[in-house]
N, C-alpha and C positions, 0 to 999 in steps of 0.2 A: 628704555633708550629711544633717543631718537630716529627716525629711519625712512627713508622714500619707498616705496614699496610698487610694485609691478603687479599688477593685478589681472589684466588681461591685455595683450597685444596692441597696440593701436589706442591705448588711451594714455592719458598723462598720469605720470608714476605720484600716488597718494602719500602725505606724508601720514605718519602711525609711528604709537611707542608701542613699542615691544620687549618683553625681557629681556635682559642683556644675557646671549648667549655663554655657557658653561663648560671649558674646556674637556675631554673625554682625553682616555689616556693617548698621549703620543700628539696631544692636540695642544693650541697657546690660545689666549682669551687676547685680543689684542683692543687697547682703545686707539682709533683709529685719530689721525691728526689731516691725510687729505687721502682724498683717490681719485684717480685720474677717470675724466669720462673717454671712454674707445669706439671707436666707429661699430665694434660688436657690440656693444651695446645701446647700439640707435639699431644695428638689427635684429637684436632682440625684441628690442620696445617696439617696432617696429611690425615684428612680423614675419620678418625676411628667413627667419633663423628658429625655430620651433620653440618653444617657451616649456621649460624640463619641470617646473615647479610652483604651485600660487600658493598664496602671492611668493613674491621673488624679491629679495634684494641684491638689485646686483650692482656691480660693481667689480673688477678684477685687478686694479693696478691702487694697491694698498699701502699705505705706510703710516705707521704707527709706533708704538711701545705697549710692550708687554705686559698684562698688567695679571694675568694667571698661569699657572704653567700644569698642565695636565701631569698622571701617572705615565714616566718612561722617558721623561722632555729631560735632555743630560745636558744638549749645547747652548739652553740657551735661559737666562736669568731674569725677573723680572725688570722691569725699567729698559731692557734692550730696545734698540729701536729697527726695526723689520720690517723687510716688505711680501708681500703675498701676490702673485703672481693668477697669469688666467690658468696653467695647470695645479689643480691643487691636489690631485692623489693618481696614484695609478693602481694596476692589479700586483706590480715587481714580479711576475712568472710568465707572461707569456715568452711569444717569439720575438714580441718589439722590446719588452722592457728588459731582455734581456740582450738585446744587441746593439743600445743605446740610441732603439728609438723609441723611446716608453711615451713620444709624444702620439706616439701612433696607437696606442694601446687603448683596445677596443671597450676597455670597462675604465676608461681613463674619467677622472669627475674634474668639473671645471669652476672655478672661484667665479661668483656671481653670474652663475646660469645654474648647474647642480647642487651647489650646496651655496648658502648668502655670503654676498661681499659685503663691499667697503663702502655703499650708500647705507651708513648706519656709523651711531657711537662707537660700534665695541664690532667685532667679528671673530670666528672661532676656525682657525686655519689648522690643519695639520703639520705639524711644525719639518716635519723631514719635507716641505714643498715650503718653507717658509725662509725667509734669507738674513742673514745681519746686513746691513745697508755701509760704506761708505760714510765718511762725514764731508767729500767736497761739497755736496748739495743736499741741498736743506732739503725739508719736507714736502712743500709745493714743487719743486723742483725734480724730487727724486719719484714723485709717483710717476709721472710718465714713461718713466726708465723701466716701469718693471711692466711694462707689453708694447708701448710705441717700441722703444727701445731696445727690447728681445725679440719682437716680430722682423722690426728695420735690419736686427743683427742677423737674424737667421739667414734673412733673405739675402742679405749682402754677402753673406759665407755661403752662397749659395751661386753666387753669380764667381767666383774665383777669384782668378788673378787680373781681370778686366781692368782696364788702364782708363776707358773709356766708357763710363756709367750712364745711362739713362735714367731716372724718375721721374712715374709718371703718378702724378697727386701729390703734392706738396701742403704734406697735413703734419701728423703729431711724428710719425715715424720720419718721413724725409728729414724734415728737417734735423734729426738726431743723427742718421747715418751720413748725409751729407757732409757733417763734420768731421765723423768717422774717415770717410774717403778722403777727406780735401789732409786730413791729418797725413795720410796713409801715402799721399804722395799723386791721388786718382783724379781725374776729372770728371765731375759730376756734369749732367746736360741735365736741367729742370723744365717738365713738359708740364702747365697747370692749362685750366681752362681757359679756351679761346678769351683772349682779350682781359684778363685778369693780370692787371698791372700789380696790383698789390703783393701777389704771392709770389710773383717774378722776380720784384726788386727784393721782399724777406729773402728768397732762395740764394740770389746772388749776394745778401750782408754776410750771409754764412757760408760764405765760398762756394757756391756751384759756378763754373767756369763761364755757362750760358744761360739762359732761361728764358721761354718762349711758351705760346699757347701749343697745345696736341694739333692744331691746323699750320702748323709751321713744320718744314723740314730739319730734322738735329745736322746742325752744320758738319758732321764727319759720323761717320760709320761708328755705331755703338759697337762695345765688345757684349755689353751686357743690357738689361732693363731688367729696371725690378718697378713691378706696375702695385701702390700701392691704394690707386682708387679703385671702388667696386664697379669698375666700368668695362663689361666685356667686352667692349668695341674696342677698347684700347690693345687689346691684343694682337689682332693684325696689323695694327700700325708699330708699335712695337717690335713683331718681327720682319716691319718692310725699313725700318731703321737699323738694324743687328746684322753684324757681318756676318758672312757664312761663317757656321762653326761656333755663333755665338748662343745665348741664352736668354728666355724672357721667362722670368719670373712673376709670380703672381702672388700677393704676398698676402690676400685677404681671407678670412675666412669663408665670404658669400660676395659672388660678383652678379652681375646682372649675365644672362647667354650669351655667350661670344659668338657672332655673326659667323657664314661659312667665309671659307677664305681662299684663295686659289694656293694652290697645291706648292704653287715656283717660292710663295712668300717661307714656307719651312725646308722648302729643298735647301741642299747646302749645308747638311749637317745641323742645322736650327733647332733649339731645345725649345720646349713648354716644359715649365714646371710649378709648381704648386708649393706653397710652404702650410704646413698645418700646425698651430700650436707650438710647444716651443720644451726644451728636455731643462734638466736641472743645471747638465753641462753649461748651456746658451747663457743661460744664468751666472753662473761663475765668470765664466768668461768675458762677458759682455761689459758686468761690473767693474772687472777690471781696467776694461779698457776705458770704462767711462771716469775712474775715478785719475788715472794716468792723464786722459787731455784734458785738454780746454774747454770741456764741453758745455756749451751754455743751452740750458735748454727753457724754452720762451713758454711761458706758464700762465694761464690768467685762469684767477680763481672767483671760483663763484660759491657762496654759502650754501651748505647742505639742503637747506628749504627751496635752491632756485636749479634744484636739478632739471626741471622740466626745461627750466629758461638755457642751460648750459647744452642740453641735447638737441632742443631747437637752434643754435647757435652752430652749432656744430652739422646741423643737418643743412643750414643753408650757407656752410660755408665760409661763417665770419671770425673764426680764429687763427692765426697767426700763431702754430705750434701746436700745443695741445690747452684742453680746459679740465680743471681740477676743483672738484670739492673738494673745501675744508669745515670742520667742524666746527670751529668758533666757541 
């Protein structure tokens, strides 16, 4: 099969055929139809983020159809059409996966960093982390949903009942939960980079109420922020816009060092907090709600061979939404 391959940090992912992997019991042989590329995986490729395995195919927002079904696989039939997520397995006994936060769980393996994703033909998921998909959105559509989508969700169930949202990076994720909120009845504020008109006016087609550079003031007191660039400087700004009592979320995997900050900007009851990964719950959940609205989510596909050219794209900035291999 065919497949982009990671071979050392810092260099451009090779393409290579590879055997098409072999379902194990409890495991699905899936042929892959697109996978969304994620900002974790430019820091993987990157560097940012430690490299678990070479080479490596990665990739974690999967979707496809089933094309083998391992010993023990009861829910799901060949031809289904599934998506495969960045959690792909946990240990089911510690203390986190037993009190529903198995995303915290420390032998937890992850879809395109521990075992190969979805830059490739075919991929071989564990099927108890693996999902039936919705049929409001098609393929190129629905990959983004299973990590923009689940990370956006988490972090928004994370900020509460806030009436008055902040987002700061308007990439694959905002733009998905944006909709979420604008549906929910919330006012989104969209903070993108100094003088980037572009991502300001996308922000406000898809209902954010304002949208403005991080050097501008949010016109009213946030209840919440969920900061979904890897920008740790954005965090003390972040909480010099959040009303006492509120919270600034950090929704990434790896951020750059968040600067020191004066002490007054967290006084006032002021949360930090962190989202890691994502539970099987976030999954159900988030599905539904996506299959329930209007959710348009903005997709530009690039062919499996132009993966280098979709991560450069995505490193400087020039997508509107998220970018998706498809197989062809």
């Amino acid at each position: 099969m065919a497949a982009m391959v990671l071979d050392q940090a810092g260099l451009p992912l090779r393409p290579m055929q590879l055997p098409v992997p072999q379902p194990l019991a409890h495991e699905v042989q899936i042929k892959v139809s697109a996978c969304g590329v994620c900002r974790t995986d430019l820091h993987i490729a990157d560097g940012e983020l430690p490299v678990h395995k070479r080479p490596l195919v990665m990739g974690h927002e999967v979707v496809g159809r089933i094309s083998a079904i391992g010993a023990g696989v009861r829910q799901f039939a060949v031809g289904d059409r599934v998506g495969v997520p960045w959690l792909g397995g946990t240990c089911g006994a510690c203390r986190y996966c037993g009190s529903g936060l198995e995303n915290l769980c420390d032998a937890a393996r992850f879809t395109g960093y521990d075992r190969d994703g979805g830059y490739a033909q075919y991929v071989v998921a564990d099927a108890r982390f693996t999902f039936a998909l919705p049929p409001r959105h098609d393929d190129l559509q629905a990959a983004p949903l299973m990590c923009a989508g689940l990370i956006g969700y988490r972090a928004y169930a994370m900020a509460g009942d806030a009436q008055h949202l902040g987002v700061y990076g308007f990439g694959a994720a905002a733009h998905i939960i944006t909709q979420v909120a604008r549906h929910q009845g919330r006012r989104v504020y969209a903070f993108t980079r100094p003088g980037d008109v572009r991502s300001q006016q996308f922000a406000l087609s898809l209902g954010a109420h304002w949208a403005g550079g991080t050097d501008v003031p949010a016109p009213a007191l946030l209840d919440a922020a969920l900061i979904f660039a890897p920008a740790g400087e954005l965090v003390p700004l972040a909480l010099a816009a959040v009303r006492k009592g509120g919270t600034v979320v950090c929704a990434g995997i790896h951020m750059s060092e968040i600067p020191a900050f004066a002490y007054a900007l967290l006084w006032g009851e002021r949360t930090v907090r962190s989202v890691a990964n994502l539970t099987r719950a976030d999954v159900l959940a988030f599905l539904a709600i996506a299959e329930r609205i209007d959710l348009q989510v903005s997709a530009r596909a690039f062919p499996l061979a132009q993966a280098n050219a979709a991560l450069d794209a995505l490193r400087a900035g020039k997508i509107d939404g998220a970018a998706v291999l498809v197989m062809g």
